[in-house]
Structure formats: structure tokens, C-alpha cells
PDB file of N, H, CA, C and O in Angstrom:
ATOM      1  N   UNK A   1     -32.243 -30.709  93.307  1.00  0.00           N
ATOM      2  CA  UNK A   1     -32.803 -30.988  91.993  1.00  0.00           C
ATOM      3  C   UNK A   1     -32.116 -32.194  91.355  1.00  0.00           C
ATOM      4  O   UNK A   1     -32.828 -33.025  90.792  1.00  0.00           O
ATOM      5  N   UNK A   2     -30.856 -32.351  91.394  1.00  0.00           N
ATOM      6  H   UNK A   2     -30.277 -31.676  91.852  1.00  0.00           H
ATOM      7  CA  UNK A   2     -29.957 -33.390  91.138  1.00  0.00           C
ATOM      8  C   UNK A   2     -30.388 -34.349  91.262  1.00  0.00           C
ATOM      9  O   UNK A   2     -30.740 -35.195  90.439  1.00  0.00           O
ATOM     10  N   UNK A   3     -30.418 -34.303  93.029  1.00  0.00           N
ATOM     11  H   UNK A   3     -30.132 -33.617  93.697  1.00  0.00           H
ATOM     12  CA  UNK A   3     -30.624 -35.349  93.797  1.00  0.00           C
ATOM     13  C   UNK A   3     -32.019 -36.256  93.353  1.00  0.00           C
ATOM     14  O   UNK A   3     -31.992 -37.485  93.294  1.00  0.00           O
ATOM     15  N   UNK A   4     -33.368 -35.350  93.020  1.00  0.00           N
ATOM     16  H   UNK A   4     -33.390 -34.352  93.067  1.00  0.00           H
ATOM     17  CA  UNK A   4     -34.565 -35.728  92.565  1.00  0.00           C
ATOM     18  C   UNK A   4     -34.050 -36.595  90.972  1.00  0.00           C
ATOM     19  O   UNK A   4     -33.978 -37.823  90.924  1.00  0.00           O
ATOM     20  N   UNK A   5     -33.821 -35.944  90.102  1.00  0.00           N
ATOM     21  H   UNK A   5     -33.879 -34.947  90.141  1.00  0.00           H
ATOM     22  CA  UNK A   5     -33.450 -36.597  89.386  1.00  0.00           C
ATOM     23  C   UNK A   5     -32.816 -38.283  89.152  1.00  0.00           C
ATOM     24  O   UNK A   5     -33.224 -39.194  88.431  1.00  0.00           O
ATOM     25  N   UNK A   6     -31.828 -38.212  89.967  1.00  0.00           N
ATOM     26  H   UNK A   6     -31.497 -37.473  90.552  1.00  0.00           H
ATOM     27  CA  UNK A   6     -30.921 -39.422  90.140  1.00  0.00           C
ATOM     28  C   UNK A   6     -32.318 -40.335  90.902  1.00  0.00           C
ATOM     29  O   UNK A   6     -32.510 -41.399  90.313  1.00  0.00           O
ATOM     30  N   UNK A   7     -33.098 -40.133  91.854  1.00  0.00           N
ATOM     31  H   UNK A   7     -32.942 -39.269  92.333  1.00  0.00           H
ATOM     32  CA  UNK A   7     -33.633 -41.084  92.527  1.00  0.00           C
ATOM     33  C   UNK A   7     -34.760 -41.584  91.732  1.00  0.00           C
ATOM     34  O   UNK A   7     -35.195 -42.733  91.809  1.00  0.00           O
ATOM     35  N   UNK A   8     -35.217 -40.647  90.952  1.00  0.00           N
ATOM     36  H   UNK A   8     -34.865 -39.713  90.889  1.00  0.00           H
ATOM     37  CA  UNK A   8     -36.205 -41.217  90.097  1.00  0.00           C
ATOM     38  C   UNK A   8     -36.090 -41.615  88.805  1.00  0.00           C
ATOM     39  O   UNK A   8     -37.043 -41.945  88.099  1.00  0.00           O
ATOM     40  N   UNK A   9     -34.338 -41.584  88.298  1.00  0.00           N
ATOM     41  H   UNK A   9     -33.564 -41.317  88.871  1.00  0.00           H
ATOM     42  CA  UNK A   9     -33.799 -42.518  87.492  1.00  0.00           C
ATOM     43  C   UNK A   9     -33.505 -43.575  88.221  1.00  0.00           C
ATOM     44  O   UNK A   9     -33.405 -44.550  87.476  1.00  0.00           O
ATOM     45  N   UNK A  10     -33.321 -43.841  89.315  1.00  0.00           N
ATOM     46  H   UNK A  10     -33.403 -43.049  89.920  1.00  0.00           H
ATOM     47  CA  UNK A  10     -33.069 -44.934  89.928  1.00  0.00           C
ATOM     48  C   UNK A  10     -34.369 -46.011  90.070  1.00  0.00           C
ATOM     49  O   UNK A  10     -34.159 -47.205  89.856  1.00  0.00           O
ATOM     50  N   UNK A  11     -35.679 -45.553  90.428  1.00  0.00           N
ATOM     51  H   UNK A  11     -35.850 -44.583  90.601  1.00  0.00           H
ATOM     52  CA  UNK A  11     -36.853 -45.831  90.436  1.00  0.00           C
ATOM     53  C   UNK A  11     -37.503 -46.582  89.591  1.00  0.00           C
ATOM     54  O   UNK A  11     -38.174 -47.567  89.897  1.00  0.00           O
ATOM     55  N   UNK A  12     -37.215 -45.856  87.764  1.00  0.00           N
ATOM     56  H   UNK A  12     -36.670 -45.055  87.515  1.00  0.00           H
ATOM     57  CA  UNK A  12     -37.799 -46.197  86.454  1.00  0.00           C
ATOM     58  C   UNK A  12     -36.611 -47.566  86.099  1.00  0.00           C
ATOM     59  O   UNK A  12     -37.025 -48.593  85.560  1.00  0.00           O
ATOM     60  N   UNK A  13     -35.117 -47.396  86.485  1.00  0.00           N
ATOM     61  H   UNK A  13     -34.780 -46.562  86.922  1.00  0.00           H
ATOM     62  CA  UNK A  13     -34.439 -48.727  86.311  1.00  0.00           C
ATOM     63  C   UNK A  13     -35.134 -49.822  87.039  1.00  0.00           C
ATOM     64  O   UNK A  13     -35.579 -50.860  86.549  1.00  0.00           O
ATOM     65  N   UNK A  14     -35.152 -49.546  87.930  1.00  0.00           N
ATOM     66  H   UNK A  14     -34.790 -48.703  88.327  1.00  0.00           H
ATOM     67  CA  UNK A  14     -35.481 -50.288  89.272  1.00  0.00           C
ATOM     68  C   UNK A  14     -36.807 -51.441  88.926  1.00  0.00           C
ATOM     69  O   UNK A  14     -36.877 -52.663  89.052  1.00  0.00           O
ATOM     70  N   UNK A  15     -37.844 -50.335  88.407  1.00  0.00           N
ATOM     71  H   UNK A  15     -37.787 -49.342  88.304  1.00  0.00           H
ATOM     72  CA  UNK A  15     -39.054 -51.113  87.948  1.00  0.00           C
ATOM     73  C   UNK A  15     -38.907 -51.642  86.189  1.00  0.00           C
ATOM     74  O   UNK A  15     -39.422 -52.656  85.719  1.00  0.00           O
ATOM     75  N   UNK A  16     -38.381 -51.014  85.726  1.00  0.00           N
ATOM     76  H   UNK A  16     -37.962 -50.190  86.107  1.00  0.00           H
ATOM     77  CA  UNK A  16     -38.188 -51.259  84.276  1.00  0.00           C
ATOM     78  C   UNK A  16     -37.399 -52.885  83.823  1.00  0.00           C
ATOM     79  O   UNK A  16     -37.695 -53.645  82.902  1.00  0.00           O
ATOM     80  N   UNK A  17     -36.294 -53.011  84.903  1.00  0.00           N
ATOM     81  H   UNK A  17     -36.053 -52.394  85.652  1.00  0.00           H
ATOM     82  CA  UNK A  17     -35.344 -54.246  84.283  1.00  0.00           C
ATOM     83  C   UNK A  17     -36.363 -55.212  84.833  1.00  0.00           C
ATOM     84  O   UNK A  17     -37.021 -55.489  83.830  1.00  0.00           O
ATOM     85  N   UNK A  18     -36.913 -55.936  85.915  1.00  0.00           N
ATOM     86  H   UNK A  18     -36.378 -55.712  86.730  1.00  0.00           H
ATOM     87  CA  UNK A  18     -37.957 -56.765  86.304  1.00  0.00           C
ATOM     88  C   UNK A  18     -38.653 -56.976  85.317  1.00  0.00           C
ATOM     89  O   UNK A  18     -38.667 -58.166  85.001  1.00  0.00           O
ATOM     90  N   UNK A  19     -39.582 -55.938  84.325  1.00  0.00           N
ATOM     91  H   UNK A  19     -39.570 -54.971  84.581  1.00  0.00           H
ATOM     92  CA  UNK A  19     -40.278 -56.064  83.487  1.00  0.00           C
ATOM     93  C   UNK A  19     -39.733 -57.014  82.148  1.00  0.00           C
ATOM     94  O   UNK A  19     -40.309 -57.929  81.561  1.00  0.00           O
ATOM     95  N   UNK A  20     -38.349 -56.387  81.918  1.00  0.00           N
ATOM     96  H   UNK A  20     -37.880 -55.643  82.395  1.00  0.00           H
ATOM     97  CA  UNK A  20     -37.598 -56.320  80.801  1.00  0.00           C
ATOM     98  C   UNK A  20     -37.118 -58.084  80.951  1.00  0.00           C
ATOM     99  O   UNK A  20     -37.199 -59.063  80.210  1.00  0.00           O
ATOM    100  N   UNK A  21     -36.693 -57.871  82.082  1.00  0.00           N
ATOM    101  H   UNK A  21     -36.627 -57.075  82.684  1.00  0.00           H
ATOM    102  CA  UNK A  21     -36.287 -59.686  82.343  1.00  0.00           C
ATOM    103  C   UNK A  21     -37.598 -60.680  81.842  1.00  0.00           C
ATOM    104  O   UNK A  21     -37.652 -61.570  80.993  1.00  0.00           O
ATOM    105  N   UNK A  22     -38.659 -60.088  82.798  1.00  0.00           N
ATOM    106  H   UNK A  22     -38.616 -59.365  83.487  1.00  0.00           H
ATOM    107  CA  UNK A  22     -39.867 -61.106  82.704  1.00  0.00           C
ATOM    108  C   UNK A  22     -40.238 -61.394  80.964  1.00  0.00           C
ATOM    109  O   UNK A  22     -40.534 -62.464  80.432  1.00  0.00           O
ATOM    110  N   UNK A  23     -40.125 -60.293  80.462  1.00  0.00           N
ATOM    111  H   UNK A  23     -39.885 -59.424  80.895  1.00  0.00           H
ATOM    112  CA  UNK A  23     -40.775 -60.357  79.314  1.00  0.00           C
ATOM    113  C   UNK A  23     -39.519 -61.275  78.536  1.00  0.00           C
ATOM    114  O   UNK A  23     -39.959 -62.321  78.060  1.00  0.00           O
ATOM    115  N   UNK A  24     -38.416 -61.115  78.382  1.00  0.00           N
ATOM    116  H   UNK A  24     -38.059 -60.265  78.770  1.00  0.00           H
ATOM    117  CA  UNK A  24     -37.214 -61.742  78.031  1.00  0.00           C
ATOM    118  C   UNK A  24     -37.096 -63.230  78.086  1.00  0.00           C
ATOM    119  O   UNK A  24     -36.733 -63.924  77.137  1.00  0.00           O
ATOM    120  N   UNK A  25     -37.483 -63.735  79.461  1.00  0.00           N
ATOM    121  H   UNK A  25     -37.778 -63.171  80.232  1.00  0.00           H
ATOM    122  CA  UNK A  25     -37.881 -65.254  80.162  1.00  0.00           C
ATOM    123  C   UNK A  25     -38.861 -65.520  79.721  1.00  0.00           C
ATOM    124  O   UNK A  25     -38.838 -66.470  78.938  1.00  0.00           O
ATOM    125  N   UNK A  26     -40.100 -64.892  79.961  1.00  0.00           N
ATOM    126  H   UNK A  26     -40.118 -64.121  80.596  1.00  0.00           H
ATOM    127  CA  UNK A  26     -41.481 -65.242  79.217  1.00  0.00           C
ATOM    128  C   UNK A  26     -41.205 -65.470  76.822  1.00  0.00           C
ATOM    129  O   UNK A  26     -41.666 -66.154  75.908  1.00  0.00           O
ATOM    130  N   UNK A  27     -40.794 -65.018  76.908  1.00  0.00           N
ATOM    131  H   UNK A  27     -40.420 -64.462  77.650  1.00  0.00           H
ATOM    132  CA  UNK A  27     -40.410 -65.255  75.514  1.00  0.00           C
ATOM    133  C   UNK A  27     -39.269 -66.401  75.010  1.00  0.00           C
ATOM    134  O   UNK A  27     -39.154 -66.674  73.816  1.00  0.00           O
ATOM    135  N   UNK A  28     -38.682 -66.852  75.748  1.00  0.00           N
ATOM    136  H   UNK A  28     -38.775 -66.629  76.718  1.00  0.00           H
ATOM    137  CA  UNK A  28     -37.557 -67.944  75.661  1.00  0.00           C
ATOM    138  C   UNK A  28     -38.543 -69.380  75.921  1.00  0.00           C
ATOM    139  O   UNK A  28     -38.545 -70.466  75.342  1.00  0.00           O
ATOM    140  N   UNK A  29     -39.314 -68.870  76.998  1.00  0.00           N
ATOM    141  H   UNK A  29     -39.312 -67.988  77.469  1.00  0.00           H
ATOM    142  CA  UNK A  29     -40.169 -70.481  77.389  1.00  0.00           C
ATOM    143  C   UNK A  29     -41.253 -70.649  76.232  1.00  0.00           C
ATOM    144  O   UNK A  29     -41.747 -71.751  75.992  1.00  0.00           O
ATOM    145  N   UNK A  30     -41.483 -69.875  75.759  1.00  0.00           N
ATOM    146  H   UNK A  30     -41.082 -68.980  75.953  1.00  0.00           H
ATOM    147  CA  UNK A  30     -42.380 -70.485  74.118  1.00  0.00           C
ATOM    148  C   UNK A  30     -41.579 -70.875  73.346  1.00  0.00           C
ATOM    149  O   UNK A  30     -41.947 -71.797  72.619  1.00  0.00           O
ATOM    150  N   UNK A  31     -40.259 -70.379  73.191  1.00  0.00           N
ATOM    151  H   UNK A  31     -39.960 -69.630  73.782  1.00  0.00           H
ATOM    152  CA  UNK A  31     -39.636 -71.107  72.348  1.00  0.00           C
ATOM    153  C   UNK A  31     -39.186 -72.966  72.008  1.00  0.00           C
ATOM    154  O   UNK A  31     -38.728 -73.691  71.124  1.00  0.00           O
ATOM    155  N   UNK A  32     -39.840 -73.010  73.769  1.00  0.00           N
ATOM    156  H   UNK A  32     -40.212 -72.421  74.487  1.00  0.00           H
ATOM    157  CA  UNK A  32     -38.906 -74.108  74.022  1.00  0.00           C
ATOM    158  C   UNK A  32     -39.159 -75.573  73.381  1.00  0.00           C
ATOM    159  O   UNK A  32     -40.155 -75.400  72.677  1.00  0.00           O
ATOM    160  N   UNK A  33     -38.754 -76.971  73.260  1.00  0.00           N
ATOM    161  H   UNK A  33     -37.945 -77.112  73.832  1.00  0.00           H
ATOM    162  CA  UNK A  33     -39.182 -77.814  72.467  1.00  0.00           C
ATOM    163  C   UNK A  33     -39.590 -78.653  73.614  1.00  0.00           C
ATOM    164  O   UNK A  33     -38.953 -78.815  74.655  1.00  0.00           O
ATOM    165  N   UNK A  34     -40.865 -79.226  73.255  1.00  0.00           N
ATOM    166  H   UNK A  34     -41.382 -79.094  72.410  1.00  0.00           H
ATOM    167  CA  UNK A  34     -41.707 -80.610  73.569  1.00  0.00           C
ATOM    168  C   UNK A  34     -41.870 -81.471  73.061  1.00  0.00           C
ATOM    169  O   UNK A  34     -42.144 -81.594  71.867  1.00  0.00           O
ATOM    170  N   UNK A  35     -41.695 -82.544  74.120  1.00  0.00           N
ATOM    171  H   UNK A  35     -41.472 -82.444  75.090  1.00  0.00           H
ATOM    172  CA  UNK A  35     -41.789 -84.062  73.102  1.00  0.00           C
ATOM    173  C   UNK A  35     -42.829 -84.952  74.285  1.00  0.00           C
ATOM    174  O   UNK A  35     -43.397 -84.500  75.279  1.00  0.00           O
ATOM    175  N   UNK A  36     -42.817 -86.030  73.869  1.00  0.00           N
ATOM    176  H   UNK A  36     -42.355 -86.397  73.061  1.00  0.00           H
ATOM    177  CA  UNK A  36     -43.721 -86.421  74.466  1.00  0.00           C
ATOM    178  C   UNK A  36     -42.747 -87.717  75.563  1.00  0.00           C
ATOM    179  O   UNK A  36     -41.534 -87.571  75.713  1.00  0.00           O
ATOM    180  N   UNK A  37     -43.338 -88.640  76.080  1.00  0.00           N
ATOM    181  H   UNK A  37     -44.323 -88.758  75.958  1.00  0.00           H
ATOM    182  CA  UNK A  37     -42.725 -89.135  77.415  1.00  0.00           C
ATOM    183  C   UNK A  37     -41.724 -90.016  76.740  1.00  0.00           C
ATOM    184  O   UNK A  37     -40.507 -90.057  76.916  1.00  0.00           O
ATOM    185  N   UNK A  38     -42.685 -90.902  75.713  1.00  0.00           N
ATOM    186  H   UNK A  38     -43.674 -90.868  75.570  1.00  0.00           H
ATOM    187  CA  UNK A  38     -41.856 -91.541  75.186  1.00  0.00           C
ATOM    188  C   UNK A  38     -40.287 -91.481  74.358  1.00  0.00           C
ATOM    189  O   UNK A  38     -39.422 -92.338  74.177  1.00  0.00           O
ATOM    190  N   UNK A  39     -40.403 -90.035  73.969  1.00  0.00           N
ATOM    191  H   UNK A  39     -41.106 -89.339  74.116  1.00  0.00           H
ATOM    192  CA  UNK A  39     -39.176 -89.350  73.291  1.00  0.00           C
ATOM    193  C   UNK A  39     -38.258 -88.940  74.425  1.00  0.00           C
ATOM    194  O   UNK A  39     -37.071 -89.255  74.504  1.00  0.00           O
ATOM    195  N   UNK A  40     -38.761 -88.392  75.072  1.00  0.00           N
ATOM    196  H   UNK A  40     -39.726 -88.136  75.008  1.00  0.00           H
ATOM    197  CA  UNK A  40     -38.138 -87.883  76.405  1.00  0.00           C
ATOM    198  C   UNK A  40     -36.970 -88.989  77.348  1.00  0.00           C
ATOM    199  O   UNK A  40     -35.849 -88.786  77.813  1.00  0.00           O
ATOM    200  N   UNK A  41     -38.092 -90.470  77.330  1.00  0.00           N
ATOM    201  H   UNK A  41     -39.004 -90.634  76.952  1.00  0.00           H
ATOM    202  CA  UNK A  41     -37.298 -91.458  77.990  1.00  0.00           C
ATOM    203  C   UNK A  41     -36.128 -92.100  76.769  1.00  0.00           C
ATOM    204  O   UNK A  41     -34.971 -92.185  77.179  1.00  0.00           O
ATOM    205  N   UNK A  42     -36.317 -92.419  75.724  1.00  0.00           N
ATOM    206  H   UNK A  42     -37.257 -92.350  75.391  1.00  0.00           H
ATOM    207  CA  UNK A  42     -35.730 -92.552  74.915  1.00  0.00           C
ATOM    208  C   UNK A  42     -34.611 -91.653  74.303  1.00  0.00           C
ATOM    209  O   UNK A  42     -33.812 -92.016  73.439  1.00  0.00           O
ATOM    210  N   UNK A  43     -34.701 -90.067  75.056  1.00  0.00           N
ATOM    211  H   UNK A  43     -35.350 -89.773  75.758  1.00  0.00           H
ATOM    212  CA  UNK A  43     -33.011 -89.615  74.465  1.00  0.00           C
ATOM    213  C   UNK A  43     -32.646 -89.246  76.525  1.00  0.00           C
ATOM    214  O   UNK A  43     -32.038 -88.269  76.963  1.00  0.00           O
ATOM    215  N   UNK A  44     -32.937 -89.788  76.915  1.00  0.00           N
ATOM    216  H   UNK A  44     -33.431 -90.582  76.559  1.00  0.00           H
ATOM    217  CA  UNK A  44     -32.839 -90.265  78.400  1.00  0.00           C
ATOM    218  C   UNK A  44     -31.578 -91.040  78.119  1.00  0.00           C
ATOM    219  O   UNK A  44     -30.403 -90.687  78.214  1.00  0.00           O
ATOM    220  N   UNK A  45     -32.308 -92.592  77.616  1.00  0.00           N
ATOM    221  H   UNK A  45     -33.263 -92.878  77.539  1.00  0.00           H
ATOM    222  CA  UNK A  45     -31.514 -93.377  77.984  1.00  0.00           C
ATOM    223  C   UNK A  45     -30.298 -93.352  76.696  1.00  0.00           C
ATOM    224  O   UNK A  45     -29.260 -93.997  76.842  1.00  0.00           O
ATOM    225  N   UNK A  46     -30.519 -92.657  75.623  1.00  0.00           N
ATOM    226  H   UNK A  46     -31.362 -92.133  75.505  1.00  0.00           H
ATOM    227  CA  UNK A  46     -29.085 -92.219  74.578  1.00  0.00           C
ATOM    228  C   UNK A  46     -28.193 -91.822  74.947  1.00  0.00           C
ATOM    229  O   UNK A  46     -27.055 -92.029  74.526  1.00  0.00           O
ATOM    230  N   UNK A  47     -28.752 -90.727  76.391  1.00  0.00           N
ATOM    231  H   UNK A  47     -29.677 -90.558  76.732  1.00  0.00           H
ATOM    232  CA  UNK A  47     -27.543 -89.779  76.811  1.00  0.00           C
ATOM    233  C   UNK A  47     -26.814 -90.618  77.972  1.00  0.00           C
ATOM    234  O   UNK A  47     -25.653 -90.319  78.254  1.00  0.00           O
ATOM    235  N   UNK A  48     -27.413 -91.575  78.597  1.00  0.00           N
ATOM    236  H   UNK A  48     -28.356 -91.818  78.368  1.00  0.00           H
ATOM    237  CA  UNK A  48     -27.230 -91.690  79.889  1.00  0.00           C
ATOM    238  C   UNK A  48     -26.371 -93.645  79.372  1.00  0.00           C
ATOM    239  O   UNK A  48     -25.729 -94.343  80.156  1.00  0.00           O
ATOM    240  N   UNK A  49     -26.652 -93.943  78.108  1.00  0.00           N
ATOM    241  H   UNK A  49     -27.174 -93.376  77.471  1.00  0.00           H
ATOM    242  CA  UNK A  49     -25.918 -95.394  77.900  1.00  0.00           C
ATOM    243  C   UNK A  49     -24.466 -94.949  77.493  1.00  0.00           C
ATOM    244  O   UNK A  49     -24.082 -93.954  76.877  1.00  0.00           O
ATOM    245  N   UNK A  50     -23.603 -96.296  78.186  1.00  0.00           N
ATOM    246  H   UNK A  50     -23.915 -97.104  78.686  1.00  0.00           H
ATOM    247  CA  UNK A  50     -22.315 -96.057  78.169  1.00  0.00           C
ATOM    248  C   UNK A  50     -21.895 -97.146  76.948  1.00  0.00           C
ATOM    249  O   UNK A  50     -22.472 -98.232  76.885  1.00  0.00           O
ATOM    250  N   UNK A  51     -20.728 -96.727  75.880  1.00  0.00           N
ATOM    251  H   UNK A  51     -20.259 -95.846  75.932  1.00  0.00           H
ATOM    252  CA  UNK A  51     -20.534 -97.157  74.849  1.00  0.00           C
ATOM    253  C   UNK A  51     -19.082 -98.340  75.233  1.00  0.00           C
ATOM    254  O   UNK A  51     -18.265 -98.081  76.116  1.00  0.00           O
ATOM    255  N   UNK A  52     -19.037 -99.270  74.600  1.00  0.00           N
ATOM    256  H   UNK A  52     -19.701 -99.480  73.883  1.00  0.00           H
ATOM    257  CA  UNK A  52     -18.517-100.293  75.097  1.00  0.00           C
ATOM    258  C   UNK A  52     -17.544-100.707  74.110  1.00  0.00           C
ATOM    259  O   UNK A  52     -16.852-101.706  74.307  1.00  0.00           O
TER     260      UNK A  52
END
């Protein structure tokens, strides 16, 4: 009876954190910020110029 127990708590983790992640990841990538090419190349080259 134990034994049933433990395996099918093991089962509901098992399938549950996958979910829990996806939904976790899926909610971070809407957050995320867009710019367009031109902004993009332009803090490109902010980060990437060396100060003299």
C-alpha cells in the first residue's frame, strides 16, 4: 500500500514539474523586450565599443 502510494506520488511530481516549468518559461518569454534591428545594432555596437 505504501509502496502504491510513493509511486504514484512519484508519477503526479514527475508529470506536474514539466508542466510547472513550461508554464513558468512560457510566461517569462512574454515578458521579454523587443526592439527593432536598428536599436538592436545600435546597443550592439555601445556594448561592444572600446573607450579610449
Amino acid at each position: 500500500m505504501a509502496a502504491g502510494v510513493i509511486v504514484v506520488l512519484v508519477l503526479v511530481i514527475g508529470v506536474a514539474f514539466p508542466i510547472v516549468l513550461y508554464a513558468l518559461v512560457r510566461g517569462e518569454h512574454d515578458k521579454r523586450d523587443t526592439m527593432t534591428r536598428e536599436e538592436a545594432e545600435r546597443t550592439a555596437r555601445r556594448d561592444t565599443r572600446k573607450e579610449r
